[in-house]
VOMI-440017 format. One record per residue (C-alpha): x, y, z. Coordinates in steps of 0.001 Angstrom, whole numbers. Example, Ala and Ser with C-alpha at 12.3 -4.5 7.8 and 13.67 -1.06 7.14 Angstrom:
2
<r east="12300" north="-4500" up="7800"/>
<r east="13670" north="-1060" up="7140"/>
//
This chain:
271
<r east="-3045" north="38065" up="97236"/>
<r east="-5639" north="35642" up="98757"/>
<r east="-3932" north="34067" up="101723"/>
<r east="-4371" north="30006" up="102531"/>
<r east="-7557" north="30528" up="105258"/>
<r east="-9367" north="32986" up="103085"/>
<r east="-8776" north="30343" up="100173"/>
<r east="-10413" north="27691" up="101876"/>
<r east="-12960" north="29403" up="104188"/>
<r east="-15803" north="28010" up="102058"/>
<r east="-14686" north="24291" up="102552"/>
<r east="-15681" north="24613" up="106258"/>
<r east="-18919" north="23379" up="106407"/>
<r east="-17794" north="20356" up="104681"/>
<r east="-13737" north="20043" up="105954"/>
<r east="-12828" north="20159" up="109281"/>
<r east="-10121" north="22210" up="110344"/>
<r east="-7586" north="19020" up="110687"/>
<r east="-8558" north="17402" up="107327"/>
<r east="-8083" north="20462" up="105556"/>
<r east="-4222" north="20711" up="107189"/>
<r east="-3829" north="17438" up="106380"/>
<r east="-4599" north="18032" up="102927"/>
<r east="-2477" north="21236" up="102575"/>
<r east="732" north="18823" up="103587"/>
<r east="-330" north="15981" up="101545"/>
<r east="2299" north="15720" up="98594"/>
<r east="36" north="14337" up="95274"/>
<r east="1561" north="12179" up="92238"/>
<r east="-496" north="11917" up="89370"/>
<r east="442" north="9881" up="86751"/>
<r east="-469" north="10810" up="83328"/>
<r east="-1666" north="13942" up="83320"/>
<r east="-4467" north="13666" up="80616"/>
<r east="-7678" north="13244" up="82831"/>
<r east="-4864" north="13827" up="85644"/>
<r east="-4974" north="17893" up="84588"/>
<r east="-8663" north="17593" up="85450"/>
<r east="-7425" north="15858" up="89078"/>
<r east="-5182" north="18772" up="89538"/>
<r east="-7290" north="21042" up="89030"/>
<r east="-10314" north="20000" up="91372"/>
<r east="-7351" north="19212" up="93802"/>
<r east="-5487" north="22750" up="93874"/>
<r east="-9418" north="24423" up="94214"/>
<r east="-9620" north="22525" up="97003"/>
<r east="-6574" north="23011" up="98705"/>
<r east="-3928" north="20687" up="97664"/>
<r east="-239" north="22620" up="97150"/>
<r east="2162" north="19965" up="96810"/>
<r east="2101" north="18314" up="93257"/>
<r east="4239" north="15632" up="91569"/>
<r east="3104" north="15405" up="87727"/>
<r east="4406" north="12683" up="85553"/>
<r east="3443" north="12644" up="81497"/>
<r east="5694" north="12248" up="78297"/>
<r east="2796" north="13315" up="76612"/>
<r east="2145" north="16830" up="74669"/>
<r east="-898" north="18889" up="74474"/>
<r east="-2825" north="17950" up="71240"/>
<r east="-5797" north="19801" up="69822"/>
<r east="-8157" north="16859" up="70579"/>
<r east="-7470" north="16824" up="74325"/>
<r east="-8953" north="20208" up="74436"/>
<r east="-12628" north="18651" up="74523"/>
<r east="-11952" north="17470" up="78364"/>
<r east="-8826" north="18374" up="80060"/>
<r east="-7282" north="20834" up="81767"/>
<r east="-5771" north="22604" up="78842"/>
<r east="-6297" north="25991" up="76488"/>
<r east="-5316" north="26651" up="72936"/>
<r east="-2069" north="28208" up="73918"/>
<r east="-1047" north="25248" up="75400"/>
<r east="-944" north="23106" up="72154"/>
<r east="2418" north="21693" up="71524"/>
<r east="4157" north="22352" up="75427"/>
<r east="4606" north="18945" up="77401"/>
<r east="1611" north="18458" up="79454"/>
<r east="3292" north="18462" up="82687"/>
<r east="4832" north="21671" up="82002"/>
<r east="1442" north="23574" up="80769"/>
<r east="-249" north="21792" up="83923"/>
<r east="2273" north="23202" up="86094"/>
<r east="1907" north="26757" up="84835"/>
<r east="-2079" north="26413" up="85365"/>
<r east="-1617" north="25159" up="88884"/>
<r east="-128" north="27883" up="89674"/>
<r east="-2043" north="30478" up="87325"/>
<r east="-4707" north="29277" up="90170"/>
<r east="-2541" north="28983" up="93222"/>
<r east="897" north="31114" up="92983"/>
<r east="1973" north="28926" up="96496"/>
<r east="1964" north="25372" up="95481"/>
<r east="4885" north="23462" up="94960"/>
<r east="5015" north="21402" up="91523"/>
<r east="7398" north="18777" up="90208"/>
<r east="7007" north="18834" up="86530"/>
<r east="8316" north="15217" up="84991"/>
<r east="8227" north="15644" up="81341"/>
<r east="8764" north="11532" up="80252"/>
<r east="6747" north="8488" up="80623"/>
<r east="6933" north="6537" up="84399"/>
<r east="8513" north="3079" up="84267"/>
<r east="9631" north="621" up="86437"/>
<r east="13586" north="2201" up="86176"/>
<r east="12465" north="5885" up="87601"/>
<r east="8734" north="5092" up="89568"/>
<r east="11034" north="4774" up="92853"/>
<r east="11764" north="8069" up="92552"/>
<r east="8356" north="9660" up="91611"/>
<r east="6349" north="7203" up="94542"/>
<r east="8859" north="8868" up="97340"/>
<r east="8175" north="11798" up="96509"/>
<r east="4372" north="11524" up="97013"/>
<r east="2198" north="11206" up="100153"/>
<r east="-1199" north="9688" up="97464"/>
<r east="-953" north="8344" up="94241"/>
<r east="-3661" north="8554" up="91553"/>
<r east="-3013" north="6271" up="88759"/>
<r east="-4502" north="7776" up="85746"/>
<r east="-2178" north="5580" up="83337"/>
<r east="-4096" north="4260" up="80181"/>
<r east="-4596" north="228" up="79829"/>
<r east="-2640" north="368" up="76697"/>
<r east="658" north="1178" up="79345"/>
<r east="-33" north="-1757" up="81547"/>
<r east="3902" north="-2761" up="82403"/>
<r east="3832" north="1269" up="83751"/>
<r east="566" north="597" up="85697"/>
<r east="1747" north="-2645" up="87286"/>
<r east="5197" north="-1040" up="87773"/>
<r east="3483" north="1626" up="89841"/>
<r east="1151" north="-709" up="91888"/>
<r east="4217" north="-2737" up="92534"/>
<r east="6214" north="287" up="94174"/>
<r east="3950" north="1917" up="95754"/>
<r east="2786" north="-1334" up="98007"/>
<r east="6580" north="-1853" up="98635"/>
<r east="6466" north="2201" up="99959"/>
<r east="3299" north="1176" up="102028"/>
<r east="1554" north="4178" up="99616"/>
<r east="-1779" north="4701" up="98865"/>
<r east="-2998" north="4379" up="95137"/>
<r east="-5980" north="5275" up="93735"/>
<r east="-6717" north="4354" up="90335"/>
<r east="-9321" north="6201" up="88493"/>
<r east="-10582" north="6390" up="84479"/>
<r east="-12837" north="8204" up="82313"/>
<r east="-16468" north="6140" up="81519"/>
<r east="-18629" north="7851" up="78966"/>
<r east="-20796" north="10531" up="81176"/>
<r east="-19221" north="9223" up="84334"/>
<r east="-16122" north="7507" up="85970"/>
<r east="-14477" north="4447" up="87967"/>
<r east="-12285" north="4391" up="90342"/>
<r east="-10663" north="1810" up="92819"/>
<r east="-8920" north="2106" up="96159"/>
<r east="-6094" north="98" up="96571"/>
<r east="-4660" north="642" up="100150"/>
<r east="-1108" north="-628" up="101241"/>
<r east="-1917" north="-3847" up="102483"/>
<r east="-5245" north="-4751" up="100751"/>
<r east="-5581" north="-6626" up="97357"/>
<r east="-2951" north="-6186" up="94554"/>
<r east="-3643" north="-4608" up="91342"/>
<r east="-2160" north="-7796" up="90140"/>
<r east="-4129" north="-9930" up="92027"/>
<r east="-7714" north="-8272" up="90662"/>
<r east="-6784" north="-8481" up="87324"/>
<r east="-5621" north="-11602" up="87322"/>
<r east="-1829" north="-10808" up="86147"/>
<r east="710" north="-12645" up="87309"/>
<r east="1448" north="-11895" up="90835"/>
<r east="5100" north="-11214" up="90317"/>
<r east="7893" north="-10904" up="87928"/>
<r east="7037" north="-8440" up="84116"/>
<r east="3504" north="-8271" up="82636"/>
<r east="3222" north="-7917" up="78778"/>
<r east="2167" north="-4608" up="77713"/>
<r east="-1160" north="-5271" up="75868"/>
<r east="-4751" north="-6039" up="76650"/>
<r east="-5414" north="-9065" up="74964"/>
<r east="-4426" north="-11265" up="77203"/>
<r east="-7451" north="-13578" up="77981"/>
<r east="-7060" north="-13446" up="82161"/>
<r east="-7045" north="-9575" up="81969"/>
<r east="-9773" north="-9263" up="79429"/>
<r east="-12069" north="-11141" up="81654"/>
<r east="-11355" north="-8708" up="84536"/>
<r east="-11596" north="-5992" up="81980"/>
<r east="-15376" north="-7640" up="80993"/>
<r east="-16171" north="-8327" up="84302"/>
<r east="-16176" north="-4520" up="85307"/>
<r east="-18297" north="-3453" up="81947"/>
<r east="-20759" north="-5491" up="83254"/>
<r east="-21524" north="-3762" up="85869"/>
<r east="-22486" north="-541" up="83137"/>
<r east="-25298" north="184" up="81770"/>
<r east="-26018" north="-1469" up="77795"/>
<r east="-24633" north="2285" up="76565"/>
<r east="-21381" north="2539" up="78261"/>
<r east="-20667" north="-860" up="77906"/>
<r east="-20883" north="-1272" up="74063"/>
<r east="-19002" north="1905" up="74087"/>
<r east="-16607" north="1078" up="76223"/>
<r east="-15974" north="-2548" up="74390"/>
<r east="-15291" north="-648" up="71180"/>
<r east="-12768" north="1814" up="73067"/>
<r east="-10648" north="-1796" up="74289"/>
<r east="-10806" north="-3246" up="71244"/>
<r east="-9458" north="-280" up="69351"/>
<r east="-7048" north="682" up="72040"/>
<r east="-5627" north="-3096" up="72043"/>
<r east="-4798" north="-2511" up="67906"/>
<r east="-3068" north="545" up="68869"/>
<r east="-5906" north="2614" up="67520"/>
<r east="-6231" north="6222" up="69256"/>
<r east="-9852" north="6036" up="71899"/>
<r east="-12663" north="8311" up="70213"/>
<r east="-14737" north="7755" up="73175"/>
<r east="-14373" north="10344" up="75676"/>
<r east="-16554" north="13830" up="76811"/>
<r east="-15649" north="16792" up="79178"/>
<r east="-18076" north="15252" up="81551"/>
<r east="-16821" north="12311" up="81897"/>
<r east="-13187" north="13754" up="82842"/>
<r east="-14843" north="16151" up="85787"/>
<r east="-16852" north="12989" up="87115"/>
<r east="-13309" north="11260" up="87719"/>
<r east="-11496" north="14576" up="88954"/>
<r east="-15086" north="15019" up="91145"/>
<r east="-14995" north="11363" up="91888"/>
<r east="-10947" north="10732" up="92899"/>
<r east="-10531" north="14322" up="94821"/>
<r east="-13578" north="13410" up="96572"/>
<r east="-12209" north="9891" up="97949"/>
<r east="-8927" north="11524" up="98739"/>
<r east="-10636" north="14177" up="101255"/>
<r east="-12362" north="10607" up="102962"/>
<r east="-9194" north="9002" up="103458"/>
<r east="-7461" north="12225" up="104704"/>
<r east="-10301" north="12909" up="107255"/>
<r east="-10241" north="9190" up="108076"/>
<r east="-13243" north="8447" up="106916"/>
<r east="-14362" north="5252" up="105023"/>
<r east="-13832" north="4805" up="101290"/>
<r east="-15011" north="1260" up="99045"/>
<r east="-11712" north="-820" up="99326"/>
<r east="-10672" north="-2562" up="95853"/>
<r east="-11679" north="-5429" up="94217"/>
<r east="-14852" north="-3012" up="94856"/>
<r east="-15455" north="-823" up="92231"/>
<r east="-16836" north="2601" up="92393"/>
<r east="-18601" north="4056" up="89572"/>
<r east="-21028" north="7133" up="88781"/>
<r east="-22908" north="7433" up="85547"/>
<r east="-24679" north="11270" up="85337"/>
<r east="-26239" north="9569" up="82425"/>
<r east="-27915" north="7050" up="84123"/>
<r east="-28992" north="9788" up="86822"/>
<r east="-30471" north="11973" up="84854"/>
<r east="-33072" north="9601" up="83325"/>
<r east="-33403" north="7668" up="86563"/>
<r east="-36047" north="8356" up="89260"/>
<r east="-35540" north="11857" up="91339"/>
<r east="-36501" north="13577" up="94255"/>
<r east="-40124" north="14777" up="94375"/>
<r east="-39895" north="18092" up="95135"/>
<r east="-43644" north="19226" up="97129"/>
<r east="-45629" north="21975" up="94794"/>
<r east="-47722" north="24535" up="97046"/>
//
């Protein structure tokens, strides 16, 4: 059995000895556990043990393109075959498996439980997504919210006392939201963030809302995509644990491997 030190020995040169303690204590909720799986994944590789998954989602055949997820696991609840990979990986972490969707009557319960959120909800749950904003602000937690963009990701890092997810999208700042994305004030926010992607992505991504908001499944998403946002998220949670500096919200922070790869590289000298 590989023990913790020997599991992490190759982190050094990155991870000092503190950060890397810090984020063996750090107790994780991810909520949703479709590009979440991918999260958990990256996170337990790099040293995470402490897990709180929440999903009242099943494994499909279709989410086997990009998440965290084999053949076998086709029909079992998501956070259950999640759970059983975590620990496939890691026999020593601790995992709360929450097999049902996270609302505004049980999020209480899931935030206290957690040291870092990552809010992987989809748009289409937006009462759930303001519900967990809301609660984890009034824990003083940490939430960072992260999605899948064509060959890349977003994310945004909302801490305790910064701007409200409410605020930035231009929701009402208290009281219920209505669960859909048509709403003109959102849409603009929505917009406002495409803009900032390349012509691609962006008529992609457009198409994606505008089926979502009929209630029409999202065809738009690759296995790249889904390990830019676990590379992306785990990568911002190891700054904040080592105290380093992370892009506060309403700043956005996107990658586009894409965009990179046809984009101007290093020259590397010939003899």
């Amino acid at each position: 059995m590989v023990n913790y030190d020997q599991w992490v020995s190759r982190n050094g040169s990155y991870i000092s000895a503190a950060s890397q303690q810090r984020i063996r204590q750090t107790r994780l909720l991810i909520a949703d556990c479709g590009v979440g799986s991918n999260i958990a994944e990256a996170a337990v590789r790099l040293g995470f043990e402490h897990f709180v998954l929440v999903d009242g989602d099943s494994v499909e055949g279709h989410n086997l393109n990009r998440q965290a997820f084999a053949a076998c696991d086709v029909g079992s609840p998501k956070v259950h075959a999640l759970g059983r990979f975590l620990h496939s990986i890691n026999p020593h972490v601790t995992v709360q498996e929450h097999h049902g969707w996270l609302t505004a009557r049980n999020v209480s319960t899931y935030v206290s439980a957690a040291d870092l959120i990552f809010d992987a909800i989809d748009l289409t749950s937006l009462e759930d997504i303001v519900a967990l904003h809301d609660e984890s602000r009034r824990q003083e937690k940490t939430v960072l919210s992260v999605f899948s963009i064509g060959w890349g990701a977003g994310a945004i890092y909302f801490p305790p006392h910064g701007i409200t997810f409410r605020k930035m999208m231009n929701l009402p700042l208290e009281g219920p939201v209505k669960n859909e994305i048509h709403g003109r004030p959102f849409a603009e926010s929505i917009l406002s963030i495409l803009g900032q992607m390349d012509q691609e992505t962006r008529d992609v991504m457009l198409k994606s809302l505008v089926r979502t908001a009929d209630g029409i499944p999202c065809p738009g998403h690759v296995a790249v995509g889904y390990t830019s946002v676990a590379s992306l998220a785990i990568t911002m949670a190891v700054r904040l644990l080592s105290n380093e500096s992370v892009t506060v919200a309403p700043r956005l922070m996107l990658s586009n491997l894409s965009s990179v790869c046809s984009g101007n590289g290093l020259e590397v000298a010939s003899a």
